[in-house]
C-alpha positions in Angstrom: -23.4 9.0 18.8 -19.5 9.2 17.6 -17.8 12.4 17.4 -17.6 14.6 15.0 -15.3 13.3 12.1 -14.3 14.7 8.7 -15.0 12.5 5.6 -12.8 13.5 2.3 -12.4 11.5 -0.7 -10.6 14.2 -3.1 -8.3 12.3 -5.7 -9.5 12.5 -9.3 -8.7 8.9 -10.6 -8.3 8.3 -14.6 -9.4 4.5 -15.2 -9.1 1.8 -18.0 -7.3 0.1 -20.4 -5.2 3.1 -22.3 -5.2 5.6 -19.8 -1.8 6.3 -19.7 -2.7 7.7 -22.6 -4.3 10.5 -20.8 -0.8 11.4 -19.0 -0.3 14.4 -21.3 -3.7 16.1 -20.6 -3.5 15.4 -16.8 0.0 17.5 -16.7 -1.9 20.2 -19.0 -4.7 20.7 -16.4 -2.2 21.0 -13.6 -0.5 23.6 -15.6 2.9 22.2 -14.4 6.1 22.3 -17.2 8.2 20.1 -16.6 7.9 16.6 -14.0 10.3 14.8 -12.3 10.0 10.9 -12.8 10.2 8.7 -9.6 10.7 4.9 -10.3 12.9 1.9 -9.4 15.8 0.6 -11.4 14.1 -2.7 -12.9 11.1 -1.1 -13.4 13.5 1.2 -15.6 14.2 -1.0 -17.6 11.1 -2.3 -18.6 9.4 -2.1 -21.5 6.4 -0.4 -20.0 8.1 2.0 -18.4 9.6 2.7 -22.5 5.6 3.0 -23.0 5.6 5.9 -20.6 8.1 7.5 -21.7 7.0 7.4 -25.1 3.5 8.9 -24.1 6.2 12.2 -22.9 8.6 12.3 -25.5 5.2 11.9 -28.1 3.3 14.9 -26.5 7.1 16.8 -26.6 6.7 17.0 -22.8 10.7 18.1 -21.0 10.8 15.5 -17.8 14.1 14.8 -15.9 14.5 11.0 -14.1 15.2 9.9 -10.7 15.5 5.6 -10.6 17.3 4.5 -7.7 14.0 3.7 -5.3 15.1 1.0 -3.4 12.1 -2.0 -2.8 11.3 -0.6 0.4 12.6 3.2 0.0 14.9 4.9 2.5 15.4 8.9 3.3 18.4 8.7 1.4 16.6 7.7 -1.9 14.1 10.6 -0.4 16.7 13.4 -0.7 18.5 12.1 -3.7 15.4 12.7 -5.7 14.7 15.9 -4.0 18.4 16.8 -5.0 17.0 15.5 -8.8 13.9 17.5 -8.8 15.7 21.0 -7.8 18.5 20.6 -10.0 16.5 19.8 -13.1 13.8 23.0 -12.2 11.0 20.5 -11.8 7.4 21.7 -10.8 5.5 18.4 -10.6 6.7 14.9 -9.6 5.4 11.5 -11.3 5.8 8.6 -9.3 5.5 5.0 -11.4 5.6 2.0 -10.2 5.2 -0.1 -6.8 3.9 1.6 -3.9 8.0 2.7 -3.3 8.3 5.0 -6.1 5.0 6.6 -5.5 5.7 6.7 -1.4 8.9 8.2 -2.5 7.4 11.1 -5.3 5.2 12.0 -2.8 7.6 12.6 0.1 9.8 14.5 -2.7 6.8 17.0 -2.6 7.5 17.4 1.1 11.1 17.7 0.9 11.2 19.7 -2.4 8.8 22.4 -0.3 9.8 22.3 3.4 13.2 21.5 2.9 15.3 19.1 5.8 15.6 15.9 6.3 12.4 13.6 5.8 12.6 12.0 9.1 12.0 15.5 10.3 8.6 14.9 9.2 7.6 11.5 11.1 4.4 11.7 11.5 4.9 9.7 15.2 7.0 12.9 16.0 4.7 15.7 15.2 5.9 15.9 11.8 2.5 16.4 10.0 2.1 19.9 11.6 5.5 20.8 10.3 4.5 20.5 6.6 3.0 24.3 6.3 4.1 25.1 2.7 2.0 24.3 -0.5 3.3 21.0 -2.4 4.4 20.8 -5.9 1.6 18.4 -7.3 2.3 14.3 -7.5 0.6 11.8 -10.4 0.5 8.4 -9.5 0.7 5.5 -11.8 0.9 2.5 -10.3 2.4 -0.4 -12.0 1.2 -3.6 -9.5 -2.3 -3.3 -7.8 -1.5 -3.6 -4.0 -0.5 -0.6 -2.4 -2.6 1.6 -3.1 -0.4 4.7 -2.6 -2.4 6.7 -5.8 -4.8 7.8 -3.6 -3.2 8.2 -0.3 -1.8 11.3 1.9 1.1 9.0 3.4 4.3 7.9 2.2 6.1 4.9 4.5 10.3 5.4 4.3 13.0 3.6 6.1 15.5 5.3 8.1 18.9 4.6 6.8 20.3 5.3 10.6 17.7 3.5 12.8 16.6 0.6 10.7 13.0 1.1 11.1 9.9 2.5 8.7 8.4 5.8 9.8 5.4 7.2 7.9 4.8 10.3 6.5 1.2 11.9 6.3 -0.2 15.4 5.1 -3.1 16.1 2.9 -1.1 18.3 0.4 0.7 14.5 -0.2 -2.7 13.2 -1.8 -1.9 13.0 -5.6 -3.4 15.6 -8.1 -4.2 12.3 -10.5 -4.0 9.1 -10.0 -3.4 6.9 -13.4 -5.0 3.4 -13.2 -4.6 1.2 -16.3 -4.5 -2.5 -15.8 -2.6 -2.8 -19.2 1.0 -1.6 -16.9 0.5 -4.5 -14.5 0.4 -7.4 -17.1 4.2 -7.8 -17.5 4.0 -8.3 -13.3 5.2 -11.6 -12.3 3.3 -13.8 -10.5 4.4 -13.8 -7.4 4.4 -10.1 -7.1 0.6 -10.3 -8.3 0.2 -12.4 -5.8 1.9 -10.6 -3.2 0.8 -7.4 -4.0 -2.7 -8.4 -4.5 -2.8 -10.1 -0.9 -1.5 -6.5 0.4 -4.7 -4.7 -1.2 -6.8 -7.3 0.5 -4.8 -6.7 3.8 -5.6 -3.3 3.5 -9.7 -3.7 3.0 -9.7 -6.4 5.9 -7.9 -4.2 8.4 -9.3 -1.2 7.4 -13.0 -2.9 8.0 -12.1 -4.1 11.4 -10.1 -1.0 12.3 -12.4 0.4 15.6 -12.2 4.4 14.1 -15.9 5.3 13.0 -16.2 5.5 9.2 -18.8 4.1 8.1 -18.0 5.5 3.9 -14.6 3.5 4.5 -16.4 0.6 5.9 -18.7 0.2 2.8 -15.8 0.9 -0.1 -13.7 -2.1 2.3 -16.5 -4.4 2.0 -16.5 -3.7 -2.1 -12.9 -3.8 -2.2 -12.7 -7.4 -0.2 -15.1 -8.8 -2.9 -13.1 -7.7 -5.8 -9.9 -8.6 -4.4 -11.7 -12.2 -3.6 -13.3 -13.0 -6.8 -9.8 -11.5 -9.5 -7.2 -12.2 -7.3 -6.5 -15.8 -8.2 -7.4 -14.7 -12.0 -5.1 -12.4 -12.4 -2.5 -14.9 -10.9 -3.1 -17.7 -13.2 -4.2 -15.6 -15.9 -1.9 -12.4 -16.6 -3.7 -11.7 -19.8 -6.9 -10.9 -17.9 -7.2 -7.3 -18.1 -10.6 -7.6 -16.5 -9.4 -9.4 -13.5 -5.9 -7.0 -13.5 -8.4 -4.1 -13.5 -10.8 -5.1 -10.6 -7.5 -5.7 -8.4 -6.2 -2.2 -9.4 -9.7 -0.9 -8.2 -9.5 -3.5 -4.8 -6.2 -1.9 -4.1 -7.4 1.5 -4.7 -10.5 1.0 -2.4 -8.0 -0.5 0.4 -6.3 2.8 0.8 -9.2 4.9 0.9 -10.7 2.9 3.4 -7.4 2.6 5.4 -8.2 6.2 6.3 -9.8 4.8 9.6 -6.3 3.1 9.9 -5.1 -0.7 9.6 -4.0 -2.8 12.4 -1.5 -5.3 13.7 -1.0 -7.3 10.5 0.9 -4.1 8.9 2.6 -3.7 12.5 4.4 -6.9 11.9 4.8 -6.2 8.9 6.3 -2.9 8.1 9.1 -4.1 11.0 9.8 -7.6 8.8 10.3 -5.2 6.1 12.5 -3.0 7.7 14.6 -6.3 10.0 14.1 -9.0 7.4 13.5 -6.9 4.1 10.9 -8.8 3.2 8.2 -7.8 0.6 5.5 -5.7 2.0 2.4 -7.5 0.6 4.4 -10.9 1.0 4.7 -10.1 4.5 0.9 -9.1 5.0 -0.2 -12.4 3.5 1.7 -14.6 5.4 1.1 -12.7 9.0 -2.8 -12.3 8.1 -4.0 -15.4 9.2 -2.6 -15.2 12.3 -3.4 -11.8 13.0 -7.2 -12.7 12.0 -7.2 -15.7 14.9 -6.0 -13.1 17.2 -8.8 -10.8 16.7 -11.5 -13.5 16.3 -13.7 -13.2 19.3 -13.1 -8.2 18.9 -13.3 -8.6 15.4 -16.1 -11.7 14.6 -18.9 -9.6 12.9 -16.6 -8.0 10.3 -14.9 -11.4 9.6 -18.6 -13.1 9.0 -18.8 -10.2 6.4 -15.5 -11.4 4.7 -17.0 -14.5 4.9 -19.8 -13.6 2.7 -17.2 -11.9 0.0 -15.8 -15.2 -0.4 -19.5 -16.7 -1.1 -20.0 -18.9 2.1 -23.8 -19.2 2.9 -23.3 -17.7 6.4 -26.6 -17.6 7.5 -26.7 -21.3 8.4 -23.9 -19.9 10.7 -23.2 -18.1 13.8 -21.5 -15.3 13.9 -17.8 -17.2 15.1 -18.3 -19.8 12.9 -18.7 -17.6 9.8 -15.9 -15.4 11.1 -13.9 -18.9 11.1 -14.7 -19.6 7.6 -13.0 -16.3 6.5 -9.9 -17.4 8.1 -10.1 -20.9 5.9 -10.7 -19.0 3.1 -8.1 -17.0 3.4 -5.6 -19.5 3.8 -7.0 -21.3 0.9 -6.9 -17.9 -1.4 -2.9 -17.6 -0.1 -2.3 -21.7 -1.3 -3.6 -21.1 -4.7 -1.9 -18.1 -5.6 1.8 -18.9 -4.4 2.2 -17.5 -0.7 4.9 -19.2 1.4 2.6 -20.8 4.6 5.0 -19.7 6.8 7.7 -16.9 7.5 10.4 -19.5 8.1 10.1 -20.8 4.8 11.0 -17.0 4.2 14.1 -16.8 6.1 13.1 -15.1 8.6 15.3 -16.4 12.2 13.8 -16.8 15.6 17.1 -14.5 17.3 15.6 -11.6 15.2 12.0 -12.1 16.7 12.9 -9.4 19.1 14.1 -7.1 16.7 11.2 -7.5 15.3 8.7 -7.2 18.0 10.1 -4.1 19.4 9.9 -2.3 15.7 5.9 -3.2 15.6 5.5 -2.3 18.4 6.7 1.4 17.7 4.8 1.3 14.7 1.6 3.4 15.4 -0.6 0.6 13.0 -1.7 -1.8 16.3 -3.0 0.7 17.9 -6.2 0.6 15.6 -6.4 -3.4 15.8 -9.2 -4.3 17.0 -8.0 -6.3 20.1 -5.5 -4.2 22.1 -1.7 -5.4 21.0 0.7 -5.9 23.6 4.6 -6.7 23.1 4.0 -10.3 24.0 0.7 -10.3 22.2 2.6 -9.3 18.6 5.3 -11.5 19.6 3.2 -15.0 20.1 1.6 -14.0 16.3 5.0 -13.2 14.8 5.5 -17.0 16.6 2.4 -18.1 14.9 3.4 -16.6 11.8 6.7 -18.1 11.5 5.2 -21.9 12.1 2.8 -21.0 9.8 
């Protein structure tokens, strides 16, 4: 038998095509007065984000704005908001976007309560028994259907000073609501799609195959590979397809409740590609997956034979490593027809940064749930991997 655990699933999620609309009436039942808005600058300057605002200024609802998040969003961004949100005598913190600007509202909670720096709270550092203080409430409206940060407790920031991302964690840091309506991610280009859709799938694959017992996360991971299977490649080809857009918000959703058991080596590599090469989250995820996957075959073969299955392969004419095999194809197939770069040196990335690189993931607290044990030259001979694609 495992050990005792604690199972929690608390967020109360608002879903469908014209939920936004519900904004207003979320803010009344919090009984907050006036948010802060956390977003990024071309988000900004979108028309859906003029949507949003328009669902405020309708409902006659005071907000002040904070837009400088930065793609993957630094401690700096972190206490300019804060500075924002206690200037303008905020009480509640919207975060809508990408997974930055919602990382980022919900570390403003922290900061805007405990006061600091945000590194002060790095989870690696004891930093989650530091947050004592009751949090001004976060709603999350996610714009692209990857991240999943809606209905997380963690918020991932880059330190301006030491180059690297450190992660943030506290229950109080779950948002209040979490907004889901596919009709925000439409105007999303492709390749972000793509690339954020490949990091939701990340998320369910590494979050099945994560050792920690969980056996609730291990059945919404299984539904959340399956969605992000059957719409991904949809709701690339097809932006329209608000059914397809919707099932991918709800596969990205699903990856970050079940990444409560914790991911694995793939978001190792690459949270420290983000922070060395600044490349894309998701993109990163997609193109080290593979990879990461072969790696793992022979710890991680039963849980890969059950991808297998998402994807539609009979796998009981199989055994268990030949099935698990098939995922991987089908993997790389899924990341052909939808866009991904096969390797990370089509990306840019350079070999002299390889150790950069390596030593960052290996800091990063992700590989320790991988399913085979990671060592330094372990991650280094998949970041090899990865880069010849």
């Amino acid at each position: 038998m495992h050990p005792i655990t604690r199972f929690s699933f608390p967020t109360t999620i608002i879903y469908g095509p014209g939920a936004l609309g519900e904004l207003p009436g979320a803010l009344q039942e919090l009984s907050v007065r006036k948010p802060l808005v956390v977003t990024d600058a071309g988000f900004a300057g979108t028309g859906t984000y003029q949507m949003f605002i328009e669902v405020l200024d309708n409902a006659a609802i005071p907000y002040a704005q904070y837009a400088g998040v930065q793609p993957n969003p630094q401690d700096k961004d972190v206490k300019e908001a804060a500075y924002a949100y206690k200037e303008s005598t905020c009480d509640c913190i919207i975060g809508i976007g990408g997974g930055s600007p919602m990382d980022t509202a919900k570390a403003v909670a922290v900061l805007s309560a405990m006061g600091g720096s945000i590194g002060d709270y790095d989870i690696q550092e004891g930093g989650g028994s530091r947050i004592t203080s009751e949090l001004p409430p976060v709603i999350a409206i996610p714009t692209t259907a990857g991240t999943g940060s809606e209905v997380g407790k963690c918020a991932v920031i880059t330190s301006s000073s030491q180059g690297r991302k450190f992660m943030v964690c506290h229950p109080g840091m779950l948002p209040k609501r979490a907004i889901l309506d596919p009709q925000l991610t439409v105007s999303l280009p492709a390749h972000l799609t793509a690339a954020t859709g490949m990091d939701a799938l990340t998320h369910n694959i590494e979050s099945l195959t994560s050792p920690e017992f969980h056996p609730m996360c291990d059945g919404i991971a299984v539904k959340g590979i399956e969605l992000a299977v059957q719409n991904l490649e949809r709701a690339v080809q097809d932006p329209g397809d608000i059914d397809a857009r919707g099932f991918m918000m709800l596969a990205s959703m699903m990856g970050a409740v079940a990444f409560q058991k914790d991911l694995g080596a793939c978001h190792s590599l690459s949270h420290a590609l983000s922070a060395v090469c600044a490349l894309q989250h998701g993109l990163a995820n997609a193109v080290c997956l593979v990879p990461v996957m072969q790696f793992n075959l022979d710890a991680a073969s039963r849980q890969y034979q059950i991808v297998a299955a998402c994807f539609g392969v009979r796998t009981q004419d199989m055994s268990e490593k030949e099935a698990a095999m098939a995922a991987i194809e089908r993997i790389k197939e899924l990341n052909r027809s939808i866009g991904i770069p096969a390797s990370l040196k089509e990306l840019g990335v350079r070999k002299d940064q390889f150790d950069e690189i390596v030593e960052k993931a290996y800091r990063d607290p992700c590989h320790a749930t991988n399913p085979k044990p990671c060592t330094k030259e372990d991650l280094k001979l998949i970041l090899q991997n990865a880069w010849e694609g």
